[in-house]
Structures are given as structure tokens and as C-alpha cells.
C-alpha positions as CSV (number, residue, x, y, z in Angstrom):
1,X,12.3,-3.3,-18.2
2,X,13.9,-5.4,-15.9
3,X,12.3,-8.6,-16.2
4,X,13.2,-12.1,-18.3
5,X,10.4,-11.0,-20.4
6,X,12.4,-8.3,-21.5
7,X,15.6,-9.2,-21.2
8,X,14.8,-11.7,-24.1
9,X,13.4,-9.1,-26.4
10,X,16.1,-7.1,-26.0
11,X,18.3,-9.5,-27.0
12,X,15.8,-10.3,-29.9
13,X,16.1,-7.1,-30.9
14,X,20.0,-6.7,-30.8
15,X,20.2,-10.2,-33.0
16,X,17.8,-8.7,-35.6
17,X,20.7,-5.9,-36.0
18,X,23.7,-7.6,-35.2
19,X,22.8,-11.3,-37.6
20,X,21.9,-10.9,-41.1
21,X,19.5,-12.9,-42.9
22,X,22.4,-14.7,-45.2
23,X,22.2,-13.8,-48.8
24,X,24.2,-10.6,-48.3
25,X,21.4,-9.1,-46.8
26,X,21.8,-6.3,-44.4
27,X,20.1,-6.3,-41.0
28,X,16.3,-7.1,-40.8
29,X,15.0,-3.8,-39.6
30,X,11.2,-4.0,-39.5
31,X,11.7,-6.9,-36.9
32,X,13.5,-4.5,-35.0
33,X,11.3,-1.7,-35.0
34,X,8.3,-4.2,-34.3
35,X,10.3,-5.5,-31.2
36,X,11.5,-2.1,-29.9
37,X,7.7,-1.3,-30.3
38,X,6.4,-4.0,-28.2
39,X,9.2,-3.6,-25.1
40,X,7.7,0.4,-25.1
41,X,4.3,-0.7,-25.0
42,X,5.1,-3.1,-22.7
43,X,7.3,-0.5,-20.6
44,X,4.3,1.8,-20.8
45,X,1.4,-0.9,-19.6
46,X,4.2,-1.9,-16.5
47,X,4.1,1.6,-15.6
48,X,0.5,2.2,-15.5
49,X,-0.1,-0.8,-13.2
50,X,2.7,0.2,-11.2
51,X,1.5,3.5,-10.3
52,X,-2.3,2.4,-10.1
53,X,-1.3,-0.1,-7.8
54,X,0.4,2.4,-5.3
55,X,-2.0,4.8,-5.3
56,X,-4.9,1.8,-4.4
57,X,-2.2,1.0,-1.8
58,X,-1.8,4.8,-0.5
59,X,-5.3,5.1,-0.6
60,X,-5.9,2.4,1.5
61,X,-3.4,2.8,3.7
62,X,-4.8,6.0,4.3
63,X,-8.5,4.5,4.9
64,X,-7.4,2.2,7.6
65,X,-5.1,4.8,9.3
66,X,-6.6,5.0,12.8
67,X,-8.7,8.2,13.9
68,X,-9.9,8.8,17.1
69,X,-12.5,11.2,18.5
70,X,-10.1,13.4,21.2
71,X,-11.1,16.4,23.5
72,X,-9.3,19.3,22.7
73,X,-9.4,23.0,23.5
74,X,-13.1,22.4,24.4
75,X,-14.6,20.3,21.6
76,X,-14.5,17.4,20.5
77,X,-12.8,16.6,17.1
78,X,-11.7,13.9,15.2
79,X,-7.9,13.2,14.8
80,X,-5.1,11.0,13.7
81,X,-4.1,8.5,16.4
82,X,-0.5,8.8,15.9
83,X,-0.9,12.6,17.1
84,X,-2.0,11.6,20.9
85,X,-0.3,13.1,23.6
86,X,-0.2,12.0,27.1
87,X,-3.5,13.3,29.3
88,X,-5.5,13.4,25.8
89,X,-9.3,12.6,26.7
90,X,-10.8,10.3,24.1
91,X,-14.2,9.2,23.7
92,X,-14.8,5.1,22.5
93,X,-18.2,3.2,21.8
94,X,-19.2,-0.3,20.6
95,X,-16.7,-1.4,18.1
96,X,-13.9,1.2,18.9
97,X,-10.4,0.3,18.6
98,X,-8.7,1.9,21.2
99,X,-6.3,3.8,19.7
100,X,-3.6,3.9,23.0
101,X,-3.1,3.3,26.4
102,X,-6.2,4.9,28.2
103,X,-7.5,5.1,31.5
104,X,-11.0,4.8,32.0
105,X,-12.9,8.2,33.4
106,X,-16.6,7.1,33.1
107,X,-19.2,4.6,31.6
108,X,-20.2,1.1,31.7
109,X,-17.7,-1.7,32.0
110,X,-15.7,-2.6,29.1
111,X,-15.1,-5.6,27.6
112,X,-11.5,-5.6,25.5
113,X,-10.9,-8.4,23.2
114,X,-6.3,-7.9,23.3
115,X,-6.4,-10.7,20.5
116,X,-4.7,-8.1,17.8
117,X,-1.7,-6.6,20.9
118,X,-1.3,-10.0,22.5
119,X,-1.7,-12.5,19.7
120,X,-3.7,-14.3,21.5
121,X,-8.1,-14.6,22.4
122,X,-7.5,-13.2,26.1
123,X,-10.8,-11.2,26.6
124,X,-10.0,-8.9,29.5
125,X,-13.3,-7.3,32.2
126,X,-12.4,-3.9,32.9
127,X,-14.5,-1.7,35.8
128,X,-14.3,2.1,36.7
């Protein structure tokens, strides 16, 4: 309700009560019951959106949160990146995003595009 939108309907709604119509007529009520009607329905429609529109934004938050696939206690299992500790062994393929600093162990050389940390297209060779 805090909106021009609403701030004019309010005040709509206060002049229906306050003015009279002339005539020695008292204050036009069903305008504002009509008026208070619409601001709750709008009220109520503002909330809906609100909420939907946070939970799409949680919920997608949460879907691009980056997981990577870490070595722990044996196995191999798939975690939150934010939860890496220092001496983690993590596993990347094709299309990866590397999820922290990382020194290579084994495999074929890897080609890093460093575009999204640098801001910039530097595609770096790295070797074992």
C-alpha cells in the first residue's frame, strides 16, 4: 500500500467520508466501501506477486548455486562449493566451472576460458 496508486485511493476514500454530496446529505458510504474494497484486493494481488516472485527468485538462486563433485572420507560426493576447504580433491570434466583455486593432480591439459574472474576473453593453456 505504499504506492501513488494507493495513495490516491486512500485519499478517495477519506473524501467520500469527509465531503458530503451537498443537499444536507451525509457522507456517501457505498463509494467508500467500494474503494476500501478495491485497495484490499489490490493489497492482496500485491502480496501474492510479491511472495511468488521471491520464491522463483530463491528457487533460482538455489539452482545456480555452485556444486562440485569433492573427495571426501573415501567417496566421492556432491557438495556445495562454498563448503571447500583447503587440500579438498575435486573432480572437473568438459564444461565444469571450477569452483576454486585448484591445483591440477592428473589428466589432459586444460583449457580455462578466465572471461567470468578477469572480465576479460584471456583463454589460459594449463599442463600437469
Amino acid at each position: 500500500m505504499w504506492n501513488p496508486l494507493s495513495w490516491v485511493m486512500e485519499a478517495a476514500a477519506v473524501m467520500a467520508i469527509v465531503l458530503a454530496n451537498g443537499g444536507g446529505e451525509g457522507p456517501n458510504w457505498q463509494d467508500f466501501v467500494g474503494i476500501i474494497c478495491l485497495l484490499i484486493i489490490n493489497s492482496t494481488i500485491s502480496f501474492i506477486e510479491e511472495n511468488n516472485a521471491g520464491n522463483a527468485a530463491a528457487a533460482l538462486m538455489a539452482r545456480l548455486a555452485p556444486k562440485t563433485k569433492v573427495l571426501r572420507d573415501g567417496q566421492w560426493q556432491e557438495t556445495d562449493a562454498a563448503i571447500l576447504v583447503p587440500g579438498d580433491i575435486i573432480s572437473i570434466k568438459l564444461g565444469d566451472i571450477i569452483p576454486a583455486d585448484a591445483r591440477l593432480l592428473e589428466g589432459d591439459p586444460l583449457k580455462i576460458d578466465q572471461a567470468s574472474a578477469l572480465l576479460d576473453s584471456d583463454k589460459s593453456q594449463l599442463n600437469n
